[in-house]
C-alpha positions as CSV (number, residue, x, y, z in Angstrom):
1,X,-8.0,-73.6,-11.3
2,X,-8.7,-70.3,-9.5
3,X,-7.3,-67.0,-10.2
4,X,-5.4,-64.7,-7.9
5,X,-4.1,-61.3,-8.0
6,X,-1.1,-60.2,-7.1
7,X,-0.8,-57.1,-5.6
8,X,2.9,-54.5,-5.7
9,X,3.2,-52.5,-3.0
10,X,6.0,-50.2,-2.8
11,X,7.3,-49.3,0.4
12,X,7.6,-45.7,-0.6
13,X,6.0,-44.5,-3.7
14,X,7.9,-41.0,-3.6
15,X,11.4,-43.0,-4.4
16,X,12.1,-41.9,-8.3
17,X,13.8,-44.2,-9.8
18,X,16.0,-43.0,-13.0
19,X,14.9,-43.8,-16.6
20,X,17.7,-46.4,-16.6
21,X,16.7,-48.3,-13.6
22,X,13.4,-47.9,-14.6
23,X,14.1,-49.4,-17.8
24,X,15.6,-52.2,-16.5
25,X,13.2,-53.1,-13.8
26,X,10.4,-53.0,-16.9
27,X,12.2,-55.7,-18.6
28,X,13.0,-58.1,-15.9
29,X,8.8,-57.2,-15.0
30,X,8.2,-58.3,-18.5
31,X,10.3,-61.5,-18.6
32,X,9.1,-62.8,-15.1
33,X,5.7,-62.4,-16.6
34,X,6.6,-64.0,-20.1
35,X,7.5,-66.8,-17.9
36,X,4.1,-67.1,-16.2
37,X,2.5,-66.3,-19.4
38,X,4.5,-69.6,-20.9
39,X,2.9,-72.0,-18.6
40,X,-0.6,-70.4,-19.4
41,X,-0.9,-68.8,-16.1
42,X,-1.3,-65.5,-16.8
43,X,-4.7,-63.7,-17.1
44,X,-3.8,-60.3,-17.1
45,X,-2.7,-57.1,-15.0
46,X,-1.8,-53.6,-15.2
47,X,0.7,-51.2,-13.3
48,X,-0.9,-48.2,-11.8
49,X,0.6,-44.8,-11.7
50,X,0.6,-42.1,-9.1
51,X,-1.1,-39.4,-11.3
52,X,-4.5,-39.1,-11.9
53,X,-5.7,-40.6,-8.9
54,X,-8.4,-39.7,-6.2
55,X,-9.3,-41.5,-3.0
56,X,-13.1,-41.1,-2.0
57,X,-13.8,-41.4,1.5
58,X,-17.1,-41.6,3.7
59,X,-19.6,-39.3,3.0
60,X,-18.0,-38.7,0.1
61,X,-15.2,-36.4,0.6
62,X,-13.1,-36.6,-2.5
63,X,-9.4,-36.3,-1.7
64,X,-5.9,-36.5,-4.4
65,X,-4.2,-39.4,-3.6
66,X,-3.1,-41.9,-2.7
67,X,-0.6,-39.6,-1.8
68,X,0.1,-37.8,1.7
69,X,-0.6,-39.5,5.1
70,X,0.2,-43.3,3.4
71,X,3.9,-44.1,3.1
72,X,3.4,-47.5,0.8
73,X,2.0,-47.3,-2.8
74,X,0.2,-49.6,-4.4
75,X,2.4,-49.9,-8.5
76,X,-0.1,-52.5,-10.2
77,X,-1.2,-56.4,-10.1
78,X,-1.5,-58.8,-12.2
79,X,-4.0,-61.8,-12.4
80,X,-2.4,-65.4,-12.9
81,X,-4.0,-68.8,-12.6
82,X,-3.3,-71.4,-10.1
83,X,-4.1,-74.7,-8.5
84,X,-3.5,-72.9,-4.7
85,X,-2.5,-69.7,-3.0
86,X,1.2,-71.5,-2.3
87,X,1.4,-72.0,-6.1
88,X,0.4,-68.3,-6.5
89,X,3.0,-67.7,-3.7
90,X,5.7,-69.3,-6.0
91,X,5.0,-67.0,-8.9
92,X,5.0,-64.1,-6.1
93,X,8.2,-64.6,-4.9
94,X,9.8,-64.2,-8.2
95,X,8.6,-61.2,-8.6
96,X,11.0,-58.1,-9.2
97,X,9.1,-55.3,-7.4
98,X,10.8,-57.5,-4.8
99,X,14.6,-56.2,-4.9
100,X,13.1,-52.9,-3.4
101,X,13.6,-52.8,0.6
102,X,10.4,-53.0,2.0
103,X,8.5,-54.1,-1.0
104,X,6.3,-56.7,-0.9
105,X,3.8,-58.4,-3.4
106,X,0.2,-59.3,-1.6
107,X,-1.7,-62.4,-3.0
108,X,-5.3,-62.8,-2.7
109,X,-7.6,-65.4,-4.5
110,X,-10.1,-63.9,-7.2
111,X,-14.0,-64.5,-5.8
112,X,-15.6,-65.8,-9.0
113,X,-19.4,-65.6,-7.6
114,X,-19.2,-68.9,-4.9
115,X,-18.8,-65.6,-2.4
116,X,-15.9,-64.1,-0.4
117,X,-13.8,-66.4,1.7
């Protein structure tokens, strides 16, 4: 079984959502990973807010970010387990960052040592 991450992007990060929406988005997050978590697929993941962050670039020019000339945002991941990307795929797709236009959730497969494919 490998792991995968699964990446929210956010069309555009400057959209605030009110506390209400925001509420209800965080619980329909946490049941669609409770039901991951139920078949003993989940490994873990975090969300990750706009504050606080820097981008460093070559030759080390520090910049705030990731804010300015990129329009999508990257809003967390999380880590589940699976037999194959599609099966990673099928937990994607139920994912609700998805009832934003534009959204999208990126999958990628979790190089454990045996290199980068």
């Amino acid at each position: 079984m490998d792991e995968f991450m699964l990446i929210f992007r956010h069309e555009d990060g400057n959209k605030i959502a009110s506390p209400e929406q925001i509420q209800i988005w965080m619980k329909q997050t946490m049941d669609w990973i409770g039901g991951i978590a139920a078949q003993n697929k989940f490994s873990g993941g975090n969300g990750l807010p706009f504050d606080d962050a820097k981008v460093v670039h070559h030759k080390n020019v520090v910049t705030n970010g990731p804010f300015g000339e990129i329009k999508e945002t990257i809003g967390g991941y999380i880590i589940v387990k699976a037999g194959s990307v599609d099966e990673a795929v099928e937990f994607a797709k139920g994912c609700p960052v998805l009832q934003g236009d534009g959204n999208s959730v990126e999958v990628r497969k979790i190089a454990k040592g045996d290199g980068i494919h």
